[in-house]
C-alpha positions as a printed Julia matrix, in Angstrom:
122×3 Matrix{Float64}:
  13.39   -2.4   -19.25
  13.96    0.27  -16.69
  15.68   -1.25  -13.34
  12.98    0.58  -11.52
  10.51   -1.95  -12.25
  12.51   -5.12  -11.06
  11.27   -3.33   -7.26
   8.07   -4.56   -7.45
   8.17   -7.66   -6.25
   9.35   -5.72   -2.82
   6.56   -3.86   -2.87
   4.13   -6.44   -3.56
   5.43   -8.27   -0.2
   5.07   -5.09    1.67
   1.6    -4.17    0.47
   0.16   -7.78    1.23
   2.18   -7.28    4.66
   0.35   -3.94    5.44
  -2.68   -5.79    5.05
  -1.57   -8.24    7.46
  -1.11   -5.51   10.11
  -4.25   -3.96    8.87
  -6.4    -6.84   10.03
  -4.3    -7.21   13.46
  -4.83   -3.25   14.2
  -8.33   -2.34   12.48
  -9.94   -6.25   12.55
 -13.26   -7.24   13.64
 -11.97   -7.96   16.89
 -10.53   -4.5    17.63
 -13.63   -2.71   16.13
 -15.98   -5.01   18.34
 -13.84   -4.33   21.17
 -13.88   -0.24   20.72
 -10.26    0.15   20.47
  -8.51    2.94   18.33
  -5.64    2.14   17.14
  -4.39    5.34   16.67
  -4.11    5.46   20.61
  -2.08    2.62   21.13
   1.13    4.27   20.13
   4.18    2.96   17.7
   7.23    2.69   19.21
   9.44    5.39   17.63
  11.74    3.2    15.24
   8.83    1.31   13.89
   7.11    4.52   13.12
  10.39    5.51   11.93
  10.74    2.69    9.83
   6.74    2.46    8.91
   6.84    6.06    7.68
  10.49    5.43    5.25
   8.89    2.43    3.69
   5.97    4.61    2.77
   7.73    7.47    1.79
  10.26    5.23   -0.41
   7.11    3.61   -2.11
   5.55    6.9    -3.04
   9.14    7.8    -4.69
   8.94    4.2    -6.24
   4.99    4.95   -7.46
   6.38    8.16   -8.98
   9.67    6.79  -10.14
   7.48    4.32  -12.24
   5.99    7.47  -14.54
   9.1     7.78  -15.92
   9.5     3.65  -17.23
   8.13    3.0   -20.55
   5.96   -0.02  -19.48
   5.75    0.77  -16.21
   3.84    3.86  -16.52
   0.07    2.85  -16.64
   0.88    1.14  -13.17
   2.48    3.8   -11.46
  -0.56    6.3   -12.55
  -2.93    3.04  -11.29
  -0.94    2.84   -7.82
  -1.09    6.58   -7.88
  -4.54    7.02   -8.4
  -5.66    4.31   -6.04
  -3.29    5.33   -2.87
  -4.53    8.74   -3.26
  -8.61    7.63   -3.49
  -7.86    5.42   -0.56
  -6.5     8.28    1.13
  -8.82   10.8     0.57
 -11.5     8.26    1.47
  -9.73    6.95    4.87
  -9.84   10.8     6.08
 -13.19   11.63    5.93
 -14.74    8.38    7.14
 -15.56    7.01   10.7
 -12.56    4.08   12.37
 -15.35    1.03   11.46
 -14.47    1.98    7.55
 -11.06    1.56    7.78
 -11.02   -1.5     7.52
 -13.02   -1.68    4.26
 -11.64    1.01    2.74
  -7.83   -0.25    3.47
  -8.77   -3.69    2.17
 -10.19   -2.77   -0.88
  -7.27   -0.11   -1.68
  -4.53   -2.76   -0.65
  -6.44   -5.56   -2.69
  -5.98   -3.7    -5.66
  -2.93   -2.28   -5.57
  -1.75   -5.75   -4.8
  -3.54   -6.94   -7.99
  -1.56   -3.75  -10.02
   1.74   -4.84   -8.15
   1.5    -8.65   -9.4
   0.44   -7.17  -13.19
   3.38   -5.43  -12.92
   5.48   -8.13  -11.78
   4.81  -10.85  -14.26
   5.0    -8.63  -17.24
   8.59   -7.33  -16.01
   9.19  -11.2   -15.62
   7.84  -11.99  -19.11
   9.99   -9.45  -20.61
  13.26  -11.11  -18.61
């Protein structure tokens, strides 16, 4: 089993903790309210920090096409970041929300497939 694949777990924690901050920045509350979050402005080492974590999971997605087990996951994750994506560009700030749920809810579900099958083969 490639060592690769022990990562998930991490990644599982920060996908259900981007849909934590999801909620907080694109929730019902903000949308009723009429604020974009876009304008509130990261501070510069939590963008920093926001954007590494992102770029070292896309590495990590991409990383997982080369594990023998791994790979139908990575192409999943793959496949459903870049959907999400394309979708989250060319729709209005009150689909965000949806959109960024539904993406996160199954990547999450791909992250925890991956994790108990690396566990099972342990």
């Amino acid at each position: 089993m490639s060592g690769i694949i022990l990562l998930a777990p991490v990644f599982l924690l920060f996908e259900v903790w981007q849909l934590v901050l999801c909620e907080r920045y694109l929730g019902i509350k903000q949308i009723a309210r009429g604020a974009d979050p876009r304008r509130l402005g990261l501070h510069e080492t939590t963008a920093f920090g926001w954007s590494m974590a992102l770029l070292l999971y896309w590495v990590w997605m991409l990383l997982l096409l080369t594990a023998g087990f791994g790979r139908a996951h990575g192409l999943g994750l793959l496949a459903v970041s870049m959907l999400g994506f394309s979708l989250r560009r060319g729709n209005a700030l009150k689909w965000m929300l949806v959109i960024l749920t539904f993406e996160g809810a199954i990547r999450v579900g791909l992250l925890l497939s991956l994790t108990v099958t690396a566990w099972r083969r342990l």
